[in-house]
C-alpha positions, 0 to 999 in steps of 0.5 A, a space after each residue: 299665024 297657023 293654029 297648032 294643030 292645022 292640017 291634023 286629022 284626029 280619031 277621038 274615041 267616046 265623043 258624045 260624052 262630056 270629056 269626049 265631047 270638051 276635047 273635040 272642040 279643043 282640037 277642032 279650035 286649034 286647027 284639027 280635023 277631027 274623026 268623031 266617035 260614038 256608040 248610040 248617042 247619034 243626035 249628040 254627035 250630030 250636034 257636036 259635029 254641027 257645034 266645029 262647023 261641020 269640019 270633021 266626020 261621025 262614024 258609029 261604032 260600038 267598042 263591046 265588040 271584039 273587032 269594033 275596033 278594027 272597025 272604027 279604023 278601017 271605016 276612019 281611014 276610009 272617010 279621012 286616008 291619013 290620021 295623024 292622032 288617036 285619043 283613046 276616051 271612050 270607057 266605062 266604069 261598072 259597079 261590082 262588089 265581091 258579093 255578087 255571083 261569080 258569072 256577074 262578078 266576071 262578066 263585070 270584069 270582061 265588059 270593063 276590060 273590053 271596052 277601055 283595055 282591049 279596044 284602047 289596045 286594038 285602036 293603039 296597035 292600028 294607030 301604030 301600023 298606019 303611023 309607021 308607014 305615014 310618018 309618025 302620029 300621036 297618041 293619047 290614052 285617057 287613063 285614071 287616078 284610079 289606075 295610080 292609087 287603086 279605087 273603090 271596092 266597088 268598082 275595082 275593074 275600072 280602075 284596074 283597066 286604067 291602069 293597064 291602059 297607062 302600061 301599054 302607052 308605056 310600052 308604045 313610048 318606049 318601043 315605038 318613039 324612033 318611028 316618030 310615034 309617041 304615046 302620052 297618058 293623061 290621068 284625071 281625077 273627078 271631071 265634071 262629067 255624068 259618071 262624076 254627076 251620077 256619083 255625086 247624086 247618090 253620095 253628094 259632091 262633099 264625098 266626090 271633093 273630100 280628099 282634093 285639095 283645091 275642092 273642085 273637079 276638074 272641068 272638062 275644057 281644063 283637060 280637053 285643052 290638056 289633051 290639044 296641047 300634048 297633040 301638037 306636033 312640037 311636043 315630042 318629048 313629051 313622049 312616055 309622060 303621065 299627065 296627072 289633072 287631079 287637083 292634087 289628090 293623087 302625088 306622086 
């Protein structure tokens, strides 16, 4: 028997991390060839590389450039020629608040929307273009229960950039789907990552858990297994879909 997702070559932005890292192994377990993306952290990516047998590929880039993006996909369809999936993890969640001056106010705002929103949508409209003239593909936003209900008033540019993030998979689910491309959000809550953990470590876990139901984050595997599933080839419907991971604490 074939893994789901033999023969597929997959771009995930943000690899390093703890979420990034989860869905490689993910896709890497179920058949995949995975692209993986990091900004710095190169020793991390190398382990991880080393972690799916070496059967996959690095590529540094950083995405707070305005033509990172292009960058990242020019370079990954260099190394791999055909994608099939991209997965847009990569983010950042700045803290601000209302107080501060106005140029740090909108440069917190800037470097936000950069990163997740104009980078994700850079990486998006490449994905597109190629997908288009190779068949189809799949892409995955990782977006937020913070760009559903709103979030902290000190850090209102993250979720404002994920709920951007969620339209624009919209807009690609609704335009692009009889091209054979189709575009899903997956929207967690607290994951167990190190934004969670530097959150917990200043306000304690019960300030993180207090309005999810089940008492717990989300692990990583649970979501990266998620993100697997939603690349396979035999979930097309699930096009245009809003997948919410948050233990209940967000409904709609």
């Amino acid at each position: 028997m074939g893994k789901p997702l033999d023969g597929q070559t997959i771009l995930v932005t943000g690899a390093t991390g703890g979420l990034g890292a989860a869905i490689v192994e993910q896709v890497a377990a179920a058949g995949a060839r995975p692209i993986l993306h990091y900004n710095s952290d190169k020793s991390n990516a190398e382990a991880l590389l080393k972690r799916i047998n070496g059967k996959g590929v690095v590529l540094r880039c950083g995405l707070s450039a305005p033509d990172g993006a292009f960058e990242l996909w020019r370079r990954a369809v260099e190394a791999e020629g055909r994608i099939h999936g991209l997965v847009n993890n990569a983010g950042i969640r700045t803290e601000i608040t209302v107080d501060a001056s106005p140029d740090e106010w909108r440069l917190a705002w800037l470097k936000e929307f950069q990163v997740n929103v104009f980078a994700a949508a850079d990486l998006c409209r490449e994905a597109i273009k190629h997908f288009k003239e190779h068949g189809g593909g799949r892409i995955v936003n990782m977006s937020s229960r913070a760009g559903q209900r709103g979030y902290a008033a000190n850090a209102m540019p993250y979720g404002a950039s994920k709920a951007a993030l969620s339209n624009i998979t919209k807009s690609i689910a609704r335009s692009f789907g009889n091209d054979g491309i189709t575009a899903v959000n997956i929207c967690p809550g607290w994951v167990a990552t190190d934004m969670a953990e530097d959150f917990v470590a200043k306000h304690g876990k019960a300030a993180a858990v207090a309005d999810i139901p089940i008492g717990e984050m989300a692990s990583p595997f649970e979501v990266a297994e998620l993100v697997a599933f939603v690349l396979r080839p035999s979930q097309a419907s699930l096009n245009g879909a809003t997948l919410d991971v948050n233990g209940g604490s967000y409904i709609r």
